[in-house]
mmCIF file of the N, C-alpha and C atoms, coordinates in Angstrom:
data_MODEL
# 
_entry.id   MODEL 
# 
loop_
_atom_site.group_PDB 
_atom_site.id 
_atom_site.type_symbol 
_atom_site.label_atom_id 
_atom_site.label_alt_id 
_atom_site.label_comp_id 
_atom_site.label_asym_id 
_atom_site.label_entity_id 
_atom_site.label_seq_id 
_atom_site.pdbx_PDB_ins_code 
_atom_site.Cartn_x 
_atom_site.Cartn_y 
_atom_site.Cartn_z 
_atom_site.occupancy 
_atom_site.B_iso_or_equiv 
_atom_site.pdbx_formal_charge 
_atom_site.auth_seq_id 
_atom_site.auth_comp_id 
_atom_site.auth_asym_id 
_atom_site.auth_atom_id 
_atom_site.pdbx_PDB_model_num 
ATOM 1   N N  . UNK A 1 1  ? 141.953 130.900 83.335 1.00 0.00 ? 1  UNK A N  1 
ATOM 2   C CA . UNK A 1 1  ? 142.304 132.294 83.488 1.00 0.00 ? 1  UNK A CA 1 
ATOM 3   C C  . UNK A 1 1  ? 143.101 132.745 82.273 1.00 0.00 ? 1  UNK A C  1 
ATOM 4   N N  . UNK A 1 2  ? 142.859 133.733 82.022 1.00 0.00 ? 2  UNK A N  1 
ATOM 5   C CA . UNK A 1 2  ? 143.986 134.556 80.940 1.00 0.00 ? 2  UNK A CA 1 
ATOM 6   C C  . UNK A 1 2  ? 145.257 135.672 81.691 1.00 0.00 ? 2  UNK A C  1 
ATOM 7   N N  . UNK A 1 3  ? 145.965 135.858 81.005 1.00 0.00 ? 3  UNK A N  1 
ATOM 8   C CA . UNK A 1 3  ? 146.943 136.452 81.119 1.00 0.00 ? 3  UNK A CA 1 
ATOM 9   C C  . UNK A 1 3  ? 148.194 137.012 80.221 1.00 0.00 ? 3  UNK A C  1 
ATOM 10  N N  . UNK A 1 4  ? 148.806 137.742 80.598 1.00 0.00 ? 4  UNK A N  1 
ATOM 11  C CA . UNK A 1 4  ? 150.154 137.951 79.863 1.00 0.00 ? 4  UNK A CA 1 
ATOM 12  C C  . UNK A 1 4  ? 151.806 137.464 80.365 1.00 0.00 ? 4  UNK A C  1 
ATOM 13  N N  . UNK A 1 5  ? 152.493 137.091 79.529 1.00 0.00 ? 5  UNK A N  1 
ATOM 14  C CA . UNK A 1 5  ? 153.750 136.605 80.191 1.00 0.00 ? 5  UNK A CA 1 
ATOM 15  C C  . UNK A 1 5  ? 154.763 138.112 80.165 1.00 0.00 ? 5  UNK A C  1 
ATOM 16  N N  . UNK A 1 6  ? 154.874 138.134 81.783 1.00 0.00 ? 6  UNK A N  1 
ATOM 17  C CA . UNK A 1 6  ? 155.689 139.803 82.081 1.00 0.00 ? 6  UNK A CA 1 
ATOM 18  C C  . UNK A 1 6  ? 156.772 139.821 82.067 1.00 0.00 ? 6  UNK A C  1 
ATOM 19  N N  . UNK A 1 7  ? 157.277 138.202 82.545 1.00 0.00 ? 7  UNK A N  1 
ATOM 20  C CA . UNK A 1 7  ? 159.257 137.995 82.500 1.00 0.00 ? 7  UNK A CA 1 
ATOM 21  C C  . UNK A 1 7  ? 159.321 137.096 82.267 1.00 0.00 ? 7  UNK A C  1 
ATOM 22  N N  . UNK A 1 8  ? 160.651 136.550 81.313 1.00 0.00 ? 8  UNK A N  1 
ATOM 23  C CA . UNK A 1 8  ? 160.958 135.389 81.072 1.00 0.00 ? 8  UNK A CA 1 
ATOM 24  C C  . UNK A 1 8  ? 162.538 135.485 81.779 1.00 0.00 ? 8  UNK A C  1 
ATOM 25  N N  . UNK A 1 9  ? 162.921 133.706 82.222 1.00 0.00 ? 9  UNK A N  1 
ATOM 26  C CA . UNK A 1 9  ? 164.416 133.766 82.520 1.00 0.00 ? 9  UNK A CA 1 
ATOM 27  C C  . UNK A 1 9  ? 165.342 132.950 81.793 1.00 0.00 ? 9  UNK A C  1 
ATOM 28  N N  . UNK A 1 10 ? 166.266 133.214 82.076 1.00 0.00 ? 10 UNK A N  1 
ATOM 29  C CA . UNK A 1 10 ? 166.866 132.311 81.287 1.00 0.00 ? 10 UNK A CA 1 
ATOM 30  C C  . UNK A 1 10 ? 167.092 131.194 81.709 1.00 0.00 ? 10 UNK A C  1 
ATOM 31  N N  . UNK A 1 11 ? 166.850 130.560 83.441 1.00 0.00 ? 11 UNK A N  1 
ATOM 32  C CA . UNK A 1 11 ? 166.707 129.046 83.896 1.00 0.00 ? 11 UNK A CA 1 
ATOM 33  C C  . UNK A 1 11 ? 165.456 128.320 83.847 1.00 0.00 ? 11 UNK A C  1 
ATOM 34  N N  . UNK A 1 12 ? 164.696 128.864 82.538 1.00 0.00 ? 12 UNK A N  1 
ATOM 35  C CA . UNK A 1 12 ? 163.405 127.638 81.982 1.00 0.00 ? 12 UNK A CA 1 
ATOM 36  C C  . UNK A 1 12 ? 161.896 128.281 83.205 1.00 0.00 ? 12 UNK A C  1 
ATOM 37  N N  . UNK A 1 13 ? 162.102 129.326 83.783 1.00 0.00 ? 13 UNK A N  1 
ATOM 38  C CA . UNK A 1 13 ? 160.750 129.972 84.062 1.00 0.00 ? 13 UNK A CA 1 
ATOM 39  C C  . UNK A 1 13 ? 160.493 131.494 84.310 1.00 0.00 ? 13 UNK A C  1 
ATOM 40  N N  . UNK A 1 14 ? 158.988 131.775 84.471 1.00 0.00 ? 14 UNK A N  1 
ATOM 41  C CA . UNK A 1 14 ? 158.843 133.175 84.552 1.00 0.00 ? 14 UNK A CA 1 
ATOM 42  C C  . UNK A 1 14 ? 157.480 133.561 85.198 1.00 0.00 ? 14 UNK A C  1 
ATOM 43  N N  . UNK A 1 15 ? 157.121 134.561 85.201 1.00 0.00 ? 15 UNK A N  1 
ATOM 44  C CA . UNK A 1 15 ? 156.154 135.202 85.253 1.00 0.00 ? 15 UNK A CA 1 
ATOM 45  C C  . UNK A 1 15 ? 155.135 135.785 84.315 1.00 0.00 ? 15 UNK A C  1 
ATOM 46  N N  . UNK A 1 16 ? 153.807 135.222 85.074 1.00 0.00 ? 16 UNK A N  1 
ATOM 47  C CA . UNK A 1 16 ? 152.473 136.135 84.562 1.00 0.00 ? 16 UNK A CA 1 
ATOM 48  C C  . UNK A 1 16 ? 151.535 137.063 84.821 1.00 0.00 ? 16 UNK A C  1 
ATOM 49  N N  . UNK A 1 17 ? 151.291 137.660 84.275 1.00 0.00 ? 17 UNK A N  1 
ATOM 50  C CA . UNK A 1 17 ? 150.108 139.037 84.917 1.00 0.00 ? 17 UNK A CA 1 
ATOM 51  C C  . UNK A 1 17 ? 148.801 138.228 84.760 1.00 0.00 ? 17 UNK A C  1 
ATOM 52  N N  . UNK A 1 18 ? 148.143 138.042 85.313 1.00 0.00 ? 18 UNK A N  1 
ATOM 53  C CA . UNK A 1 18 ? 146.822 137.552 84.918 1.00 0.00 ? 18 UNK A CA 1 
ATOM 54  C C  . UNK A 1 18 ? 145.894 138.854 84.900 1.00 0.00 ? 18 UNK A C  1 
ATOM 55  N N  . UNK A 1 19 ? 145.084 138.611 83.768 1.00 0.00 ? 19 UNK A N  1 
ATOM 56  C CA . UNK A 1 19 ? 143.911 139.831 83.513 1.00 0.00 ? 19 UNK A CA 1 
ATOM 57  C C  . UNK A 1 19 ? 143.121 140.258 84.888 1.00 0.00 ? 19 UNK A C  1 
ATOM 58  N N  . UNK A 1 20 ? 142.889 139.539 85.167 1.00 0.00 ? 20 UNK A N  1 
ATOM 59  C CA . UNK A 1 20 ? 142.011 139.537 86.830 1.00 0.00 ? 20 UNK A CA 1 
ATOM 60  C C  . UNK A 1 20 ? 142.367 140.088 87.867 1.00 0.00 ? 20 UNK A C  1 
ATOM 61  N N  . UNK A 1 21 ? 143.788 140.421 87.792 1.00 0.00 ? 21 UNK A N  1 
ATOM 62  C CA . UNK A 1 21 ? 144.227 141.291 89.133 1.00 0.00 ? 21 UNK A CA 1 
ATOM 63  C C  . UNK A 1 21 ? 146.066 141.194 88.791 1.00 0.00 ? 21 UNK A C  1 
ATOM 64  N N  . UNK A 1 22 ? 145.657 142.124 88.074 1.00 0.00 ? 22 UNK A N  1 
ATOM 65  C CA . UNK A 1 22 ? 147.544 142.457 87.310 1.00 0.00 ? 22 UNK A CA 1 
ATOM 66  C C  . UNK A 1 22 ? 147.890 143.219 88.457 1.00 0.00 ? 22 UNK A C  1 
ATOM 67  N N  . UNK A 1 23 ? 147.724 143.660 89.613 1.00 0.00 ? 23 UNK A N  1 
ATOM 68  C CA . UNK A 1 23 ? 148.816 143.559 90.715 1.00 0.00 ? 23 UNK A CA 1 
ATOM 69  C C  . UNK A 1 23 ? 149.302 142.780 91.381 1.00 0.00 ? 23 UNK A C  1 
ATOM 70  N N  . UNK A 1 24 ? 149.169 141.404 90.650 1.00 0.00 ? 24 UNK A N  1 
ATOM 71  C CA . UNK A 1 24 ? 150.355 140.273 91.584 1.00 0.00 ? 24 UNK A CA 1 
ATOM 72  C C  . UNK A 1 24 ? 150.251 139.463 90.536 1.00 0.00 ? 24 UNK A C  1 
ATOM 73  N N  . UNK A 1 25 ? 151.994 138.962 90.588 1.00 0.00 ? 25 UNK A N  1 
ATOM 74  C CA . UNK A 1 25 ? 152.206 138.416 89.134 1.00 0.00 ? 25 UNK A CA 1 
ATOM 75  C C  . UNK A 1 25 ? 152.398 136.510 89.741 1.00 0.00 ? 25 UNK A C  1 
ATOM 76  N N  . UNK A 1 26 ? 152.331 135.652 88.388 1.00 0.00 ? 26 UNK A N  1 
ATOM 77  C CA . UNK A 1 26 ? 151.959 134.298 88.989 1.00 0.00 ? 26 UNK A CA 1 
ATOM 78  C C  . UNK A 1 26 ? 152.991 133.620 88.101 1.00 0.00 ? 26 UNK A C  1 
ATOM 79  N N  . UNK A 1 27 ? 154.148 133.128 89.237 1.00 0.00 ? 27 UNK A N  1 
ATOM 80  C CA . UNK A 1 27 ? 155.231 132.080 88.935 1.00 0.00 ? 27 UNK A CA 1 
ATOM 81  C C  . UNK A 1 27 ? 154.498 131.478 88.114 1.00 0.00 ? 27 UNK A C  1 
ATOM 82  N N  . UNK A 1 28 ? 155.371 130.965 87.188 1.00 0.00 ? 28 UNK A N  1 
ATOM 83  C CA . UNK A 1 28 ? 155.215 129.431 86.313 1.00 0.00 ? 28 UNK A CA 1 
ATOM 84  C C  . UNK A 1 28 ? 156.695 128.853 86.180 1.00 0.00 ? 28 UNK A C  1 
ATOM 85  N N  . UNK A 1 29 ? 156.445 127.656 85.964 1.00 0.00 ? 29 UNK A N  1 
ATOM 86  C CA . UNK A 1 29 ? 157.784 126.732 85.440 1.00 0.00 ? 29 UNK A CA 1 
ATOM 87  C C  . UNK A 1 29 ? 157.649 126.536 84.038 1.00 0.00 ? 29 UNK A C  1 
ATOM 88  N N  . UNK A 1 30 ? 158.776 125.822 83.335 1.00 0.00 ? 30 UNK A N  1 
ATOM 89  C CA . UNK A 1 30 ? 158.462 125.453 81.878 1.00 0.00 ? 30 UNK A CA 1 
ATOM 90  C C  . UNK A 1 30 ? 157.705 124.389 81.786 1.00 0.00 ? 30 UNK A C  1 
ATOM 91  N N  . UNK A 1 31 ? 157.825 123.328 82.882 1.00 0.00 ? 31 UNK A N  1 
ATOM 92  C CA . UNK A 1 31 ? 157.424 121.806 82.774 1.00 0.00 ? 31 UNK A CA 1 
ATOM 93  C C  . UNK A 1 31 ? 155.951 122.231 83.595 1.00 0.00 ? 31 UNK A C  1 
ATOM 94  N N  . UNK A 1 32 ? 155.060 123.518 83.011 1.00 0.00 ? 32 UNK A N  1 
ATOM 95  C CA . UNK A 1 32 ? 153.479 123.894 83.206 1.00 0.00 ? 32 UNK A CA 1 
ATOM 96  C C  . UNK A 1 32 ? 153.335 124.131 82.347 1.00 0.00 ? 32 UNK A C  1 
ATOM 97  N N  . UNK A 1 33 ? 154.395 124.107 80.947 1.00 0.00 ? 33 UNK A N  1 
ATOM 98  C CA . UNK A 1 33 ? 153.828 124.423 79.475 1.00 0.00 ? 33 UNK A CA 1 
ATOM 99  C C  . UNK A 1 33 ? 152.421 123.295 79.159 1.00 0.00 ? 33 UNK A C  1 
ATOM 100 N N  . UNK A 1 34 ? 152.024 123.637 78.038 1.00 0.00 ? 34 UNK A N  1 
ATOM 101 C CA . UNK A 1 34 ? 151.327 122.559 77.464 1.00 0.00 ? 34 UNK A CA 1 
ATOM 102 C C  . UNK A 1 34 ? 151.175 122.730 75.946 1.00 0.00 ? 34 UNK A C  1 
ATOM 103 N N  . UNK A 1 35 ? 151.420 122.218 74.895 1.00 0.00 ? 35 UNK A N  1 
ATOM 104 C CA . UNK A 1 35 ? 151.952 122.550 73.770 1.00 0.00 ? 35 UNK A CA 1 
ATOM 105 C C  . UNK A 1 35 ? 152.736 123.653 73.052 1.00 0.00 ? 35 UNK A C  1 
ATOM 106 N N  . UNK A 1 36 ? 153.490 123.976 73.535 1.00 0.00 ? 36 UNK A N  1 
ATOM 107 C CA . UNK A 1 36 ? 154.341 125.019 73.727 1.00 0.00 ? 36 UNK A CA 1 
ATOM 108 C C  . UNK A 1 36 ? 155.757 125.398 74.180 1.00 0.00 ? 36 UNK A C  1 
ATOM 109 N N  . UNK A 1 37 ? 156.749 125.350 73.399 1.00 0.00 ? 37 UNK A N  1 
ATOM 110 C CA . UNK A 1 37 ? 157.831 125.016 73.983 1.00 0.00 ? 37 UNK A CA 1 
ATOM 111 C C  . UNK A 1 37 ? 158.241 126.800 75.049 1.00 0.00 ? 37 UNK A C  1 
ATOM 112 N N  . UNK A 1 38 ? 159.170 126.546 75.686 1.00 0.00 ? 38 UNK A N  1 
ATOM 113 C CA . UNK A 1 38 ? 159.555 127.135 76.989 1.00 0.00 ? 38 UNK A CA 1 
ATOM 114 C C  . UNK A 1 38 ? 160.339 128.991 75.796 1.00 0.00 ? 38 UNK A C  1 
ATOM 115 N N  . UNK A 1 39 ? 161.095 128.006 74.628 1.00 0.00 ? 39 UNK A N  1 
ATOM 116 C CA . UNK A 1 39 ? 162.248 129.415 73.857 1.00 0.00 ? 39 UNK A CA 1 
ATOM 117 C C  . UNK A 1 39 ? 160.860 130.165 72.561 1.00 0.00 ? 39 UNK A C  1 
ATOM 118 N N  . UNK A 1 40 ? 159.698 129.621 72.674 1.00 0.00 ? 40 UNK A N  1 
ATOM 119 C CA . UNK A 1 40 ? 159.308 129.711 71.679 1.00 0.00 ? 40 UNK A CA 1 
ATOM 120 C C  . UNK A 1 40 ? 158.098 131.274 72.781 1.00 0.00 ? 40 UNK A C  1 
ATOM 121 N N  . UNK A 1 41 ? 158.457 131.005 73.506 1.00 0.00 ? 41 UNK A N  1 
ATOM 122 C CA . UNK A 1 41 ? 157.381 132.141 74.668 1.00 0.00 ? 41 UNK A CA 1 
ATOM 123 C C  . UNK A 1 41 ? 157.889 133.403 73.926 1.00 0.00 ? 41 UNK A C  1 
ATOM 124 N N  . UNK A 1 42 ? 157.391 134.603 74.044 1.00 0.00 ? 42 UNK A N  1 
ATOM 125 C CA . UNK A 1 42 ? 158.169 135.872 73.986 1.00 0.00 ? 42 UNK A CA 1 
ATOM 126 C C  . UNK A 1 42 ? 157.380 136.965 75.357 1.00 0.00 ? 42 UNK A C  1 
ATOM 127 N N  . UNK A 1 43 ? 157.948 137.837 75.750 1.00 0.00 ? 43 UNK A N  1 
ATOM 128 C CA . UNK A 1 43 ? 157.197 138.785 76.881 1.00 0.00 ? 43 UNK A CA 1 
ATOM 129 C C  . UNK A 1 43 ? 156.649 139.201 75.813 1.00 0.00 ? 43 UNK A C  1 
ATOM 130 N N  . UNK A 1 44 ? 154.861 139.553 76.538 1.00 0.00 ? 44 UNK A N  1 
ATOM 131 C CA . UNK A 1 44 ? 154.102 140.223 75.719 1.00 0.00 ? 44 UNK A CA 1 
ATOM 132 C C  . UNK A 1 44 ? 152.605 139.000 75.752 1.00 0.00 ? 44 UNK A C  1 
ATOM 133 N N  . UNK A 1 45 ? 153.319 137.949 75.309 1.00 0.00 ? 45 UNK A N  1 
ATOM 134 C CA . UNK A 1 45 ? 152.769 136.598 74.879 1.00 0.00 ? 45 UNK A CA 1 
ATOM 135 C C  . UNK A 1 45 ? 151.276 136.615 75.394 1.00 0.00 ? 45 UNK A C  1 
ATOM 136 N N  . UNK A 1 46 ? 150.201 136.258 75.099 1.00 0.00 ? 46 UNK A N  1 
ATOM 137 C CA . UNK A 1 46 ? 148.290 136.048 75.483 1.00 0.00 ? 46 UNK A CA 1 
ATOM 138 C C  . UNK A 1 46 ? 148.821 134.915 75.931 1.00 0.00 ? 46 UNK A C  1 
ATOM 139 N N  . UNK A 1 47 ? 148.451 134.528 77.018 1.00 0.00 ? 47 UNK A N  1 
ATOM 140 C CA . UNK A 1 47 ? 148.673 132.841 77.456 1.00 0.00 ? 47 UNK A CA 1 
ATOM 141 C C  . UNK A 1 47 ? 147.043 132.552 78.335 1.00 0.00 ? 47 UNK A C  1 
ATOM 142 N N  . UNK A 1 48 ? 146.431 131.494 78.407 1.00 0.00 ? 48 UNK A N  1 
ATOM 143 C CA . UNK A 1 48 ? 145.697 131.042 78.933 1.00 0.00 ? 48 UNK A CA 1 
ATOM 144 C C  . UNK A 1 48 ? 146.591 130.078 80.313 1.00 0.00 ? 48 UNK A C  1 
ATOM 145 N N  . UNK A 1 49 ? 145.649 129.733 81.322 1.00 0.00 ? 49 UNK A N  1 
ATOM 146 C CA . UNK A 1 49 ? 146.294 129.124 82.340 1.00 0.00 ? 49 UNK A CA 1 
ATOM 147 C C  . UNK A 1 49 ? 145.375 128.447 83.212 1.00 0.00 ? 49 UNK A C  1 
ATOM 148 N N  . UNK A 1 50 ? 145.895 127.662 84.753 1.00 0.00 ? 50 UNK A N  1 
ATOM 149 C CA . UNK A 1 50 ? 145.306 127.406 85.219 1.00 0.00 ? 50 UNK A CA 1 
ATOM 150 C C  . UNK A 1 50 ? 146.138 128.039 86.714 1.00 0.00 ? 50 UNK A C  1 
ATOM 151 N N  . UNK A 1 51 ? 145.564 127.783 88.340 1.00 0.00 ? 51 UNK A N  1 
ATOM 152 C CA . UNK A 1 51 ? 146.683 127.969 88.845 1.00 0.00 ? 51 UNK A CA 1 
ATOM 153 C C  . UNK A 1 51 ? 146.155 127.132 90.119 1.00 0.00 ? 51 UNK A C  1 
ATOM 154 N N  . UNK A 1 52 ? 147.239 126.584 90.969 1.00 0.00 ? 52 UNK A N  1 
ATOM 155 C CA . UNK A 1 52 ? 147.344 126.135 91.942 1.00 0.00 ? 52 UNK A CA 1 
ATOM 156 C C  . UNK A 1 52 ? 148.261 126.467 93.019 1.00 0.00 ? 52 UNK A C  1 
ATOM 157 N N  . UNK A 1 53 ? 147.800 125.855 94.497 1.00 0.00 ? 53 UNK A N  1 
ATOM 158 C CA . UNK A 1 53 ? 148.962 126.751 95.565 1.00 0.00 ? 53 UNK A CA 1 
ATOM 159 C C  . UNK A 1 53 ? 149.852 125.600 95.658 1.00 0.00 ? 53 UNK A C  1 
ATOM 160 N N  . UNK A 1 54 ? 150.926 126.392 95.942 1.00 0.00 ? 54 UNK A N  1 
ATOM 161 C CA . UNK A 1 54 ? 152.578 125.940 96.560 1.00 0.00 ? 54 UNK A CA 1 
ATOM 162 C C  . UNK A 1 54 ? 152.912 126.398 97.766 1.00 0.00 ? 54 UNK A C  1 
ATOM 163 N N  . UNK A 1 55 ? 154.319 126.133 97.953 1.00 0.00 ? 55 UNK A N  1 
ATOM 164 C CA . UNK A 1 55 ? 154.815 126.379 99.334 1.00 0.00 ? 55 UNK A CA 1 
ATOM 165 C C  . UNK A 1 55 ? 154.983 127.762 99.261 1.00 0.00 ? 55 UNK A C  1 
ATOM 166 N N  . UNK A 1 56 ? 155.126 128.553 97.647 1.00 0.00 ? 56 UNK A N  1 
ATOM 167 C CA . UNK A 1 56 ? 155.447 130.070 97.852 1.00 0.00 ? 56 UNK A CA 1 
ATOM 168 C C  . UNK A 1 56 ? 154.543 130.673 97.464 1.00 0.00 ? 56 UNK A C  1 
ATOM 169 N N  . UNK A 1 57 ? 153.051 130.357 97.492 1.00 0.00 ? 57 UNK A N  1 
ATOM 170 C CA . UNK A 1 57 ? 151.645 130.936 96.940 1.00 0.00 ? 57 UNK A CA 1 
ATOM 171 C C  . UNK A 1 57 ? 151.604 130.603 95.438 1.00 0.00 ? 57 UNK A C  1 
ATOM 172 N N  . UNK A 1 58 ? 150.396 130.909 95.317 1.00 0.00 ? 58 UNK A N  1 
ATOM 173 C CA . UNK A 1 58 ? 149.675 130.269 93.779 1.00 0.00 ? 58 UNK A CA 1 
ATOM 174 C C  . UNK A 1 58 ? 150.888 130.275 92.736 1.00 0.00 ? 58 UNK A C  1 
ATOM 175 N N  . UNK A 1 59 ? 150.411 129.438 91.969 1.00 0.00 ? 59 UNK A N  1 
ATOM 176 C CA . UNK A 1 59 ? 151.747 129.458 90.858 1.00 0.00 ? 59 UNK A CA 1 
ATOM 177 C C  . UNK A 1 59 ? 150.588 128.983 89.603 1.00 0.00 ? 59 UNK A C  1 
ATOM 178 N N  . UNK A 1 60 ? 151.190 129.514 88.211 1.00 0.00 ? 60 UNK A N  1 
ATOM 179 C CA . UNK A 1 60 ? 150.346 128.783 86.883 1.00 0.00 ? 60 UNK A CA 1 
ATOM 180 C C  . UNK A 1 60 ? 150.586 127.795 86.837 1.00 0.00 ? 60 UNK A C  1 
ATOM 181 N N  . UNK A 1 61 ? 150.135 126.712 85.976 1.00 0.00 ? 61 UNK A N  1 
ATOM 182 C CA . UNK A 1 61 ? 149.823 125.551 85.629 1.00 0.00 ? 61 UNK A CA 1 
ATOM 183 C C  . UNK A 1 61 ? 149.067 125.477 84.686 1.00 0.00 ? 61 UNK A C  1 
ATOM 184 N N  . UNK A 1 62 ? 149.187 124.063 83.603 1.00 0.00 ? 62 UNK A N  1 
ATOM 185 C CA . UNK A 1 62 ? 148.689 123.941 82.041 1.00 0.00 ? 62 UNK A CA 1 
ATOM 186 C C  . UNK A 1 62 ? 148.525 125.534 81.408 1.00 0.00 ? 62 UNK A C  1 
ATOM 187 N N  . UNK A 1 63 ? 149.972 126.122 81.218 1.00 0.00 ? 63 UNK A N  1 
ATOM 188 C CA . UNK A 1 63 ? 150.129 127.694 80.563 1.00 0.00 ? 63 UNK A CA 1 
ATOM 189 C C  . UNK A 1 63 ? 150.355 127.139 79.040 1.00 0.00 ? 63 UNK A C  1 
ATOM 190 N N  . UNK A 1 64 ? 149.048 127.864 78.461 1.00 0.00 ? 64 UNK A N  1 
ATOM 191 C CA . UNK A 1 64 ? 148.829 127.416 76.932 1.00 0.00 ? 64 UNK A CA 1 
ATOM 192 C C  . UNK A 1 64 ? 148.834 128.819 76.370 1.00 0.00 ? 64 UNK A C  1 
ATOM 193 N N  . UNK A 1 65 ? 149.169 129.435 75.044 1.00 0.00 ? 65 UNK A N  1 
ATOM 194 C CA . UNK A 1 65 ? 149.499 130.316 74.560 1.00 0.00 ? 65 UNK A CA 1 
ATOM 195 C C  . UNK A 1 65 ? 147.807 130.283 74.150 1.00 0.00 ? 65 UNK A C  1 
ATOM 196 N N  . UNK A 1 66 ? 147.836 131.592 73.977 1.00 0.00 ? 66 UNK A N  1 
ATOM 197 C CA . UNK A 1 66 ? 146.035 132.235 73.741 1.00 0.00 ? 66 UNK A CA 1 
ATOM 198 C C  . UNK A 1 66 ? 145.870 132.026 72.316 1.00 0.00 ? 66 UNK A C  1 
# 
């Protein structure tokens, strides 16, 4: 999936819009990076992804910069 990164935090995660349905945005952690460090993200960012479910609904996974 593609997407954009909409928030970053300052405790190492954030949020993504995915192109496919930018009305619901998709948790990520830092430790779902994949060559890519966590300070080096900026909002705005093209990220590619994958996603899987959790206890609090889908979340990204392997989030690689586009």
């Amino acid at each position: 999936m593609t997407g954009k990164i909409k928030r970053l935090t300052d405790k190492g995660f954030g949020f993504i819009t995915a192109d496919d349905s930018p009305e619901k945005d998709l948790f990520f952690h830092s430790s779902a990076l994949q060559g890519v460090s966590y300070s080096d993200l900026k909002e705005g960012d093209a990220v590619t992804f994958d996603t899987e479910d959790s206890d609090r609904g889908p979340r990204a996974i392997n989030v690689k910069l586009a």
